[in-house]
VMD Tcl script that draws the C-alpha trace (Angstrom):
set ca {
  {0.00 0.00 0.00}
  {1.17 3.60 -0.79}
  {0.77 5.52 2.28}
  {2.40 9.04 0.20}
  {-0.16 11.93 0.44}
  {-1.40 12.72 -2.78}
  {-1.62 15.88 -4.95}
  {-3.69 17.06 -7.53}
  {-1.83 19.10 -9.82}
  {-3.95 21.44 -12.35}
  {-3.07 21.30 -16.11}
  {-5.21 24.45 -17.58}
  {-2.54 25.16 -19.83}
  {-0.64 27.91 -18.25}
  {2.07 26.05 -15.84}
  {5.16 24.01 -16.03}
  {3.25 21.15 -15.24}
  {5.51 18.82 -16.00}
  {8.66 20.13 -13.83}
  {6.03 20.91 -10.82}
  {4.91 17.09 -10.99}
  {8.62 15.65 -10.84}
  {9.39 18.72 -8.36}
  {6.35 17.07 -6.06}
  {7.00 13.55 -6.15}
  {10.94 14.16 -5.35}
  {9.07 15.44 -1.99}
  {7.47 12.12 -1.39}
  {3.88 12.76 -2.78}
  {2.02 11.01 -5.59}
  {0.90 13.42 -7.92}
  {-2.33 13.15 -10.03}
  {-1.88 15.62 -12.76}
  {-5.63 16.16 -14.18}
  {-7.35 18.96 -16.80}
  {-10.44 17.83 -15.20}
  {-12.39 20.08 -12.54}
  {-14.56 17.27 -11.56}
  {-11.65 16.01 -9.83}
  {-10.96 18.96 -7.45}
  {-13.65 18.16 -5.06}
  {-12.51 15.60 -2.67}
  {-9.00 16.23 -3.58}
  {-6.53 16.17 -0.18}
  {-4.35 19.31 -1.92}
  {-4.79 21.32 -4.83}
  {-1.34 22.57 -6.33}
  {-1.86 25.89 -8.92}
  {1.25 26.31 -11.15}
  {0.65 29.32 -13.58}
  {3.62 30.92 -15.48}
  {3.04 33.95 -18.09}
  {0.88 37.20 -18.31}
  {-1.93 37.30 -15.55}
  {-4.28 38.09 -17.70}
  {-3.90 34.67 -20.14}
  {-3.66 33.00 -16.67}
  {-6.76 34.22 -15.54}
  {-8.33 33.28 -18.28}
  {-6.66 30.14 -19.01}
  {-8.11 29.07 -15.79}
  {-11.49 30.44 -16.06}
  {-12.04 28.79 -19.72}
  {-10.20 25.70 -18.01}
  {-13.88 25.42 -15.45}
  {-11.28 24.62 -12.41}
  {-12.36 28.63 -11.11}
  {-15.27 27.55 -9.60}
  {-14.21 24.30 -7.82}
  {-10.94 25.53 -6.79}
  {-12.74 28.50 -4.84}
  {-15.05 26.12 -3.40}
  {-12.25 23.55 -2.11}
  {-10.21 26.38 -0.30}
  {-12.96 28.29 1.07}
  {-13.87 24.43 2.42}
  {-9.82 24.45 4.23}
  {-8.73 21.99 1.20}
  {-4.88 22.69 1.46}
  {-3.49 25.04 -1.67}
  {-0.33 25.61 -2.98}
  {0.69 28.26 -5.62}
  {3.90 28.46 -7.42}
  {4.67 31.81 -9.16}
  {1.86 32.98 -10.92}
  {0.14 30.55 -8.78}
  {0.65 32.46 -5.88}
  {-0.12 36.03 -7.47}
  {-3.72 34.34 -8.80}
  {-4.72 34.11 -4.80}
  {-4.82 37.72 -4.55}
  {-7.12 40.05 -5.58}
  {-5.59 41.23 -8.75}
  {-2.44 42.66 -10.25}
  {-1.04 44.92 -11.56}
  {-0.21 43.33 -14.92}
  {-3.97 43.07 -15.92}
  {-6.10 46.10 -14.76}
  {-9.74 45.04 -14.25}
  {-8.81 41.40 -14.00}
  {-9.91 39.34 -10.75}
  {-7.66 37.37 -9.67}
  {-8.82 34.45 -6.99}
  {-9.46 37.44 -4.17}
  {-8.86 34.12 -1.36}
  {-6.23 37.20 0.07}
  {-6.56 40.37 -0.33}
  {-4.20 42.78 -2.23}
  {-2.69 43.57 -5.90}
  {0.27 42.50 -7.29}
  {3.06 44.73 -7.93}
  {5.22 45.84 -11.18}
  {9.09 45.97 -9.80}
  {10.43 49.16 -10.99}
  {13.61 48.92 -13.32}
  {16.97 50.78 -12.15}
  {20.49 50.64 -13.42}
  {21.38 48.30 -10.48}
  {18.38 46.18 -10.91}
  {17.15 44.65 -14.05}
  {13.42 43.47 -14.88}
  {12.60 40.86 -14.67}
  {14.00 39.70 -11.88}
  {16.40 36.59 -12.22}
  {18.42 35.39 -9.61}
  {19.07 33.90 -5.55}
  {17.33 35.67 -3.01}
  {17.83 35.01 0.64}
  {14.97 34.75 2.37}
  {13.32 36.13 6.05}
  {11.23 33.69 7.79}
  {8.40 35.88 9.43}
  {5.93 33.89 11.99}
  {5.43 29.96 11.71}
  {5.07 28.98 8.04}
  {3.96 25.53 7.66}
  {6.55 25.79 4.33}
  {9.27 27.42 6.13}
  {9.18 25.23 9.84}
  {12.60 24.29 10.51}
  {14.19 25.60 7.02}
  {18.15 26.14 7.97}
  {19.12 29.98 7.62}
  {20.02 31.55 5.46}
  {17.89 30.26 2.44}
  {18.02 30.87 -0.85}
  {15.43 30.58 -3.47}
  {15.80 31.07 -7.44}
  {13.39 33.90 -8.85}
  {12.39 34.75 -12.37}
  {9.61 37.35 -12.25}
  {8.66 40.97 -13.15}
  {5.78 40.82 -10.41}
  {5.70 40.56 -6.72}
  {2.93 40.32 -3.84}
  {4.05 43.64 -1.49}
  {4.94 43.02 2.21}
  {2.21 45.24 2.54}
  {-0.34 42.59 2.01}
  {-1.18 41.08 4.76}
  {0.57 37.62 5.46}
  {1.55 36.35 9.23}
  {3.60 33.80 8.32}
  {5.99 33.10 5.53}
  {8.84 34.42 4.26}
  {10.25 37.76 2.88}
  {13.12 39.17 0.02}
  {13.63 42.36 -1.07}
  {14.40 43.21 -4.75}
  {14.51 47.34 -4.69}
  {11.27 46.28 -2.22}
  {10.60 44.07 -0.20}
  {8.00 41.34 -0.92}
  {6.47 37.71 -0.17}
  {8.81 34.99 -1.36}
  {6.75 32.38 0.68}
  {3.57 32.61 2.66}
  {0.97 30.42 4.58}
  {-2.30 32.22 5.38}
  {-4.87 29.65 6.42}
  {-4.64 26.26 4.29}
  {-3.25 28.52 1.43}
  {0.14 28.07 0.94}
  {2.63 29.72 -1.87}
  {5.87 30.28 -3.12}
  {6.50 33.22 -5.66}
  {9.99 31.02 -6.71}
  {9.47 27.44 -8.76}
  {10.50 24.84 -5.91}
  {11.93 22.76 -8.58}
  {14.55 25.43 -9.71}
  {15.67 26.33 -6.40}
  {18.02 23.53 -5.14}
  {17.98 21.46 -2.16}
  {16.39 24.66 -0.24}
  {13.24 24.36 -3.11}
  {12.95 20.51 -2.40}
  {13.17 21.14 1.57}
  {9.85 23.48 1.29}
  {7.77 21.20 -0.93}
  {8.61 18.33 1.85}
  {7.54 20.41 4.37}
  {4.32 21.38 2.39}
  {3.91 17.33 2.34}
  {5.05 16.78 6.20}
  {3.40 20.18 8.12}
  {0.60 20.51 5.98}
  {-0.71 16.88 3.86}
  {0.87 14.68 7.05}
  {-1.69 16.92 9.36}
  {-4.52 17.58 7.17}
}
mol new
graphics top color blue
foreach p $ca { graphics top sphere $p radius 0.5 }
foreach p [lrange $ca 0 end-1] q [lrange $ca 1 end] { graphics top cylinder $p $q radius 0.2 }
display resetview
């Protein structure tokens, strides 16, 4: 009997789907990888990749039918987990797209990063990282840690998370958070190292393990 936690991974067409799913099961979970919303409810986790322009995202997901059903698992305390433009879609909305909802399950807009002669956009590069409160992603993590980021957007350390993780890039922002039985990472786990690997096993140890 397989006693690993398992995943459902969302294939809408706008995530690295296949990267995320090797990324996952190097953690110790068994991923299902399915294009199908019928399969959200019930699921024990629901993991939302998303890479590209917010608005294609958005919609991507919306035309996918997972919108719905993905709402309705983590407003029911199914456990979530956004990478990237996963974790921007659980805000409000952004920046990127004006008039374009995102998921609104935490409130706030994503930012643009303003470009400077010491700092290029997009983003790409190590960041250390600041654990802030008791992140269920974070528990234990060795310090300092470093996470790989490619991005031109970024959820504010205005918004308000009590537990995850913070970087600064001209301004300071969310690399990691836990709010509730949402869970993201603004860096792809599977491009960051040992340190990437160490927070998806503690999404499948403090969070799946518990749930």
């Amino acid at each position: 009997m397989n006693d690993q936690p398992e995943v459902l991974l969302l294939d809408y067409g706008a995530g690295n789907v296949r990267s995320a799913a090797k990324a996952l099961a190097r953690a110790g979970m068994r991923v299902q990888v399915s294009a199908d919303p019928a399969d959200v409810p019930g699921a024990r986790a629901v993991v939302v990749p998303g890479q590209g322009h917010f608005r294609q995202v958005m919609e991507a997901f919306e035309s996918s039918g997972f919108h719905a059903p993905v709402l309705a698992a983590a407003h029911a305390g199914t456990p979530i987990l956004g990478i990237c433009v996963g974790m921007q879609m659980l805000l409000t909305d952004s920046e990127e797209a004006p008039g374009v909802a995102g998921l609104n399950l935490i409130s706030g807009t994503v930012r643009k990063f303003e470009a400077a002669p010491e700092r290029k956009v997009p983003q790409m590069g190590w960041n250390s990282m600041q654990s802030v409160g008791d992140s269920a992603l974070l528990r234990g993590l060795p310090a300092p840690a470093h996470a790989y980021f490619v991005h031109s957007y970024y959820v504010p350390a205005t918004v308000k998370v009590d537990h995850g993780a913070l970087t600064d890039y001209g301004v300071p922002f969310w690399a990691a958070f836990s709010v509730g039985n949402l869970h993201a990472t603004q860096f792809h786990p599977e491009k960051s190292g040992a340190v990437g690997l160490a927070i998806l096993e503690r999404f499948r140890r403090n969070v799946l393990e518990t749930y």
